[in-house]
N, CA, C and O atoms as a GROMACS GRO file, in nm:
protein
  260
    1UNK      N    1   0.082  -0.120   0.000
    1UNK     CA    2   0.000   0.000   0.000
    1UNK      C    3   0.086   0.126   0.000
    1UNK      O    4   0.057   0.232  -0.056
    2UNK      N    5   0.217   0.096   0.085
    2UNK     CA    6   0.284   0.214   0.081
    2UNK      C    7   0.337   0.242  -0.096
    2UNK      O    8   0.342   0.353  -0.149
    3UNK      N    9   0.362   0.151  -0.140
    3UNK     CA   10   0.390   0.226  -0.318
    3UNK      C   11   0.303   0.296  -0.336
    3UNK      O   12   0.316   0.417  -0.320
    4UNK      N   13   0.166   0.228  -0.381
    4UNK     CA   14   0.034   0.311  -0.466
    4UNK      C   15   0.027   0.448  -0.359
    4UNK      O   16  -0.056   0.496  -0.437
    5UNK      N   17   0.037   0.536  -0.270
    5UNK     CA   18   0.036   0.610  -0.162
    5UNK      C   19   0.162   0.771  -0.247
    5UNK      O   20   0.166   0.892  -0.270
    6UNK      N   21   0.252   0.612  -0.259
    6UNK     CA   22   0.365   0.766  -0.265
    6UNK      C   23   0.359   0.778  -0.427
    6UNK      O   24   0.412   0.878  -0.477
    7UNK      N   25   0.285   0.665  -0.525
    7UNK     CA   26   0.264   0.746  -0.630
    7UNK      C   27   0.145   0.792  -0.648
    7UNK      O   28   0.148   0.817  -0.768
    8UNK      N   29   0.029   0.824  -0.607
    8UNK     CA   30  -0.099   0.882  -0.602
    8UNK      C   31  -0.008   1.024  -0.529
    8UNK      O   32  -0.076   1.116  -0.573
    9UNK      N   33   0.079   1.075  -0.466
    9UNK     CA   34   0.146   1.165  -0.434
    9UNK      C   35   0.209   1.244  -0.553
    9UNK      O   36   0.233   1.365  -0.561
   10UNK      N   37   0.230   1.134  -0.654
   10UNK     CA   38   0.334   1.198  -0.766
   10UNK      C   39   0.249   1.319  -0.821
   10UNK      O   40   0.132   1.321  -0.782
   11UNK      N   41   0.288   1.418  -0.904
   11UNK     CA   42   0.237   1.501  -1.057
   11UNK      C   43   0.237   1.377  -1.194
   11UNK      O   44   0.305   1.278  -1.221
   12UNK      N   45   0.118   1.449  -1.258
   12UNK     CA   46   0.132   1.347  -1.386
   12UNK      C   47   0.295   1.356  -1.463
   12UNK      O   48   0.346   1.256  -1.514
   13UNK      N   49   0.336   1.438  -1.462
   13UNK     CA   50   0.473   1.431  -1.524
   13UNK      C   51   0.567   1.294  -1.464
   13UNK      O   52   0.605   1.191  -1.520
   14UNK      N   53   0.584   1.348  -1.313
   14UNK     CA   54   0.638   1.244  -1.219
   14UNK      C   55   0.598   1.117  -1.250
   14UNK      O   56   0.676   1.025  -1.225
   15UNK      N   57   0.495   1.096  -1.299
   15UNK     CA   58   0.426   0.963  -1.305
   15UNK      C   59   0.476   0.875  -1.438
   15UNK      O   60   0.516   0.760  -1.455
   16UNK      N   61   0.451   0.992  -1.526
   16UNK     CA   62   0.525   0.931  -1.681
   16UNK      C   63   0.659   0.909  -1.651
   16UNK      O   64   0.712   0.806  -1.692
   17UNK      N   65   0.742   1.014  -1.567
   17UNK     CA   66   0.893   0.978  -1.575
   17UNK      C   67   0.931   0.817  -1.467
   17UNK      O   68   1.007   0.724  -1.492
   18UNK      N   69   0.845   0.840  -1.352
   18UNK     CA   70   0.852   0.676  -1.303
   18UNK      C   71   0.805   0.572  -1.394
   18UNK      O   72   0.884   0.478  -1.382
   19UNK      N   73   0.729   0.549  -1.465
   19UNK     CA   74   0.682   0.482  -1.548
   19UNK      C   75   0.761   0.464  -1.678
   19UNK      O   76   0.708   0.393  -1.764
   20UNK      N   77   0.860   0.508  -1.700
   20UNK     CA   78   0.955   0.533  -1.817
   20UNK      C   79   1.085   0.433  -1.726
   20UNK      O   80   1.150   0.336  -1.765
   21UNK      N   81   1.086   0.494  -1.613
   21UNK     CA   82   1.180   0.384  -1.509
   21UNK      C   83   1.182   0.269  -1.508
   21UNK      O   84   1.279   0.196  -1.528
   22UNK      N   85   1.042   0.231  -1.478
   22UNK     CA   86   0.988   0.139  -1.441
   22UNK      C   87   0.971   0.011  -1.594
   22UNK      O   88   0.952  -0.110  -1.580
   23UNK      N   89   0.984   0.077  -1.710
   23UNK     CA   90   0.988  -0.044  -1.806
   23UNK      C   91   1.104  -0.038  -1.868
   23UNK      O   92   1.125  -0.115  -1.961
   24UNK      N   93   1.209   0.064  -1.824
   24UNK     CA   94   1.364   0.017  -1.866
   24UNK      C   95   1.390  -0.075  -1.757
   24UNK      O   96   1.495  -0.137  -1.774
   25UNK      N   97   1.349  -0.094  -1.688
   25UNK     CA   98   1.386  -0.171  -1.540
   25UNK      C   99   1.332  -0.338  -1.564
   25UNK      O  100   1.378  -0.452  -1.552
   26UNK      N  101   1.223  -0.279  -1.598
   26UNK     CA  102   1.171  -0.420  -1.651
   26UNK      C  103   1.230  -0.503  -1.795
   26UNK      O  104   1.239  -0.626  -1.802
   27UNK      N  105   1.250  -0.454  -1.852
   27UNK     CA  106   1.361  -0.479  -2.018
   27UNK      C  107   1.504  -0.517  -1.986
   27UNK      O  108   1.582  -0.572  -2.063
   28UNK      N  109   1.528  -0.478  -1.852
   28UNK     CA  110   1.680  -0.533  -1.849
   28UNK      C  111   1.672  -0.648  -1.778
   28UNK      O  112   1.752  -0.738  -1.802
   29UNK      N  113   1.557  -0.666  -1.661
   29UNK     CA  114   1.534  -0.802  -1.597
   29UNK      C  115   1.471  -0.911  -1.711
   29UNK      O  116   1.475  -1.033  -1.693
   30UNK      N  117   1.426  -0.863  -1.805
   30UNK     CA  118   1.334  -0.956  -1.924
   30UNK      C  119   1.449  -1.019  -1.963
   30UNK      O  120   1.441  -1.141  -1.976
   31UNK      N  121   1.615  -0.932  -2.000
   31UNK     CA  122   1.684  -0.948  -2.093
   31UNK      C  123   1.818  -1.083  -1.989
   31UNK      O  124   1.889  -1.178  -2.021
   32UNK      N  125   1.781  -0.997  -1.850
   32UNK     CA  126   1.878  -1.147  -1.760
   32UNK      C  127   1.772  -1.295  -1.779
   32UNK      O  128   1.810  -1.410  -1.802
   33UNK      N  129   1.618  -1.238  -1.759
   33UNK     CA  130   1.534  -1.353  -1.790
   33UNK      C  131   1.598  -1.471  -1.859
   33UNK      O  132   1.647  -1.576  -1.817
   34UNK      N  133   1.579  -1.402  -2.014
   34UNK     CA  134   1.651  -1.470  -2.146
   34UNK      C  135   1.735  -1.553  -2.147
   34UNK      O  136   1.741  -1.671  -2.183
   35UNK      N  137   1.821  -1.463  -2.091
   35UNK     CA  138   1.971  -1.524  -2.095
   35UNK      C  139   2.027  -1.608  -1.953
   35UNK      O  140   2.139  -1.636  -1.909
   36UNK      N  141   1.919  -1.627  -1.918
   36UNK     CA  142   1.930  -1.722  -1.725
   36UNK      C  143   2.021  -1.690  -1.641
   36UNK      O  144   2.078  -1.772  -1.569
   37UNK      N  145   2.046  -1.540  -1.645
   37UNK     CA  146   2.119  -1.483  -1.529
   37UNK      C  147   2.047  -1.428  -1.401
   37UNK      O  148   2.102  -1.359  -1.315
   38UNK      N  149   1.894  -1.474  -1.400
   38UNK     CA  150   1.858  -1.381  -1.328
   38UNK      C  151   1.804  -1.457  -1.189
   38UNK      O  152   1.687  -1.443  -1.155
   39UNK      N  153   1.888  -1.532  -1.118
   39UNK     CA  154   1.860  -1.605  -1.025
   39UNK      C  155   1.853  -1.521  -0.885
   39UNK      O  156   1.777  -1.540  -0.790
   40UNK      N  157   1.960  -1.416  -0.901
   40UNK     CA  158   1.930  -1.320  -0.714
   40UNK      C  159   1.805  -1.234  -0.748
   40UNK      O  160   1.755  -1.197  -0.641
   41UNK      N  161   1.724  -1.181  -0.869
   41UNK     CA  162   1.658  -1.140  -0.850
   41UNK      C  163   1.476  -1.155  -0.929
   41UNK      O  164   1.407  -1.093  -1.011
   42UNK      N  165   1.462  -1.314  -0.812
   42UNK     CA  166   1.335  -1.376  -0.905
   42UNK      C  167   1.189  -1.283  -0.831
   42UNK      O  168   1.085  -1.304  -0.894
   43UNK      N  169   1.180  -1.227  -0.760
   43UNK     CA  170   1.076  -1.130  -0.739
   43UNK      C  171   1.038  -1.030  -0.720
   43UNK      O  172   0.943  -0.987  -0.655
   44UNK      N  173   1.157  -0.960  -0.810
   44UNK     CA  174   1.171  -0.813  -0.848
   44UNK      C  175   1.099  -0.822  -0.993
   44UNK      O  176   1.058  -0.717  -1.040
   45UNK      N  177   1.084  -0.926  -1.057
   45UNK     CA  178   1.050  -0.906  -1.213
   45UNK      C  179   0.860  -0.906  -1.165
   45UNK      O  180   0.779  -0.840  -1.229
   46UNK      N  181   0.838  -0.958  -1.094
   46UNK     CA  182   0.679  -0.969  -1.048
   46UNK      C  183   0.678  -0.806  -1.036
   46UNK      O  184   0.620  -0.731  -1.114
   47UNK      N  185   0.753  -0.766  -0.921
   47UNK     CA  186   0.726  -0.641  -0.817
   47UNK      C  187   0.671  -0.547  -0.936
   47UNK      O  188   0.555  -0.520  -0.966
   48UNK      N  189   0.819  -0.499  -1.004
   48UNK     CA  190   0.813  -0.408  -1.150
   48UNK      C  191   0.731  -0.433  -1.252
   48UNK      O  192   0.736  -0.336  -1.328
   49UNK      N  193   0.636  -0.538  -1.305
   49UNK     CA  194   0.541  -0.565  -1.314
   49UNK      C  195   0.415  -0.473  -1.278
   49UNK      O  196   0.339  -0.415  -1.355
   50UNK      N  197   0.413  -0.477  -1.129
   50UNK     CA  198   0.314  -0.481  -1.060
   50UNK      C  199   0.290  -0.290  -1.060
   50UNK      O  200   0.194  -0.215  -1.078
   51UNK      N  201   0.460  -0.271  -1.023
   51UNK     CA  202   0.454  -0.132  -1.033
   51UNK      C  203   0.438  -0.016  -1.196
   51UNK      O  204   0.445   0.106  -1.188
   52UNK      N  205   0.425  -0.068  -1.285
   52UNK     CA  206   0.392  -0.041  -1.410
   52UNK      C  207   0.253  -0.021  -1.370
   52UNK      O  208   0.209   0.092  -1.348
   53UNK      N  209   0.163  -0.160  -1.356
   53UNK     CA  210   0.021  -0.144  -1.347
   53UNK      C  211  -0.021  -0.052  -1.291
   53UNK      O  212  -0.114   0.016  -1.334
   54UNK      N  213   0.062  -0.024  -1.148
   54UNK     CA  214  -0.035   0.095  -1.062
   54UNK      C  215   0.005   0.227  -1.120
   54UNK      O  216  -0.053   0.334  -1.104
   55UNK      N  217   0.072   0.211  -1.165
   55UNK     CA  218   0.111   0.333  -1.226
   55UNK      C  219  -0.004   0.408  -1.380
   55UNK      O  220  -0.051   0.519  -1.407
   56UNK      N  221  -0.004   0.258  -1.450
   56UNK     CA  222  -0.129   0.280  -1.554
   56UNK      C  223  -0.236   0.313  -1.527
   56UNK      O  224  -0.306   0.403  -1.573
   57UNK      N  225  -0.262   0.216  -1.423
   57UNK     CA  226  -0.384   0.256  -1.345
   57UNK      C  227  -0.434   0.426  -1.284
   57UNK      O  228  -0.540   0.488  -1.290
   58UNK      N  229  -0.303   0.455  -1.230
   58UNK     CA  230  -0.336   0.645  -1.168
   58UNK      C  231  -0.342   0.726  -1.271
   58UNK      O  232  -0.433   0.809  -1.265
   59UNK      N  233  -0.265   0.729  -1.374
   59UNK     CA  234  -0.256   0.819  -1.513
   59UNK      C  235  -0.367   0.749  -1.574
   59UNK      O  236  -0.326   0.780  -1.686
   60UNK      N  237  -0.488   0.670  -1.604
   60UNK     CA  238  -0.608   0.631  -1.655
   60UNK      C  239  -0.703   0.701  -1.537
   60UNK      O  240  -0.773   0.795  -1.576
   61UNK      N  241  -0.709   0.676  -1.440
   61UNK     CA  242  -0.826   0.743  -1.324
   61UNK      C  243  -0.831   0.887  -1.333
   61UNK      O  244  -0.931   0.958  -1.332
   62UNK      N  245  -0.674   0.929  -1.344
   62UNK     CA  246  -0.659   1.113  -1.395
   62UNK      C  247  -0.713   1.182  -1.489
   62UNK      O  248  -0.752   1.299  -1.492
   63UNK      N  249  -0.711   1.092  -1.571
   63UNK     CA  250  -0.717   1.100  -1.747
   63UNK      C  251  -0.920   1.105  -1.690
   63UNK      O  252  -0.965   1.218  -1.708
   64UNK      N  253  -0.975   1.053  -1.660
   64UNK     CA  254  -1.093   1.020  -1.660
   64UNK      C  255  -1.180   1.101  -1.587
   64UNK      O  256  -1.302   1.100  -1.596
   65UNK      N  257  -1.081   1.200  -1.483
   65UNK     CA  258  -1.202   1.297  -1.466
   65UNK      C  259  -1.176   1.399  -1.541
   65UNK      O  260  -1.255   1.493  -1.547
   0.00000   0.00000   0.00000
């Protein structure tokens, strides 16, 4: 709960630039995926995932009023 908190805190700008973070972050864990290096970090690729969504999610609820 504390993520969705401190980004419902962000500005929409803030939000696009975490969200720009957030799927280079995810593209480089995709890319250890691939290549089976990515054994110290098997539930960070969920987390960043997860944090994309909430992120789509606040910039769509914004967008909508």
């Amino acid at each position: 709960m504390k993520v969705t908190k401190d980004l419902r805190a962000l500005s929409e700008p803030e939000l696009n630039e975490r969200l720009k973070e957030f799927k280079k972050e995810l593209l480089k864990l995709n890319v250890q995926v691939a290549s089976g290096t990515a054994a110290q970090s098997s539930g960070k690729l969920r987390q960043i995932k997860k944090n994309v969504a909430r992120v789509n999610t606040i910039l769509k609820e914004r967008g909508a009023d």
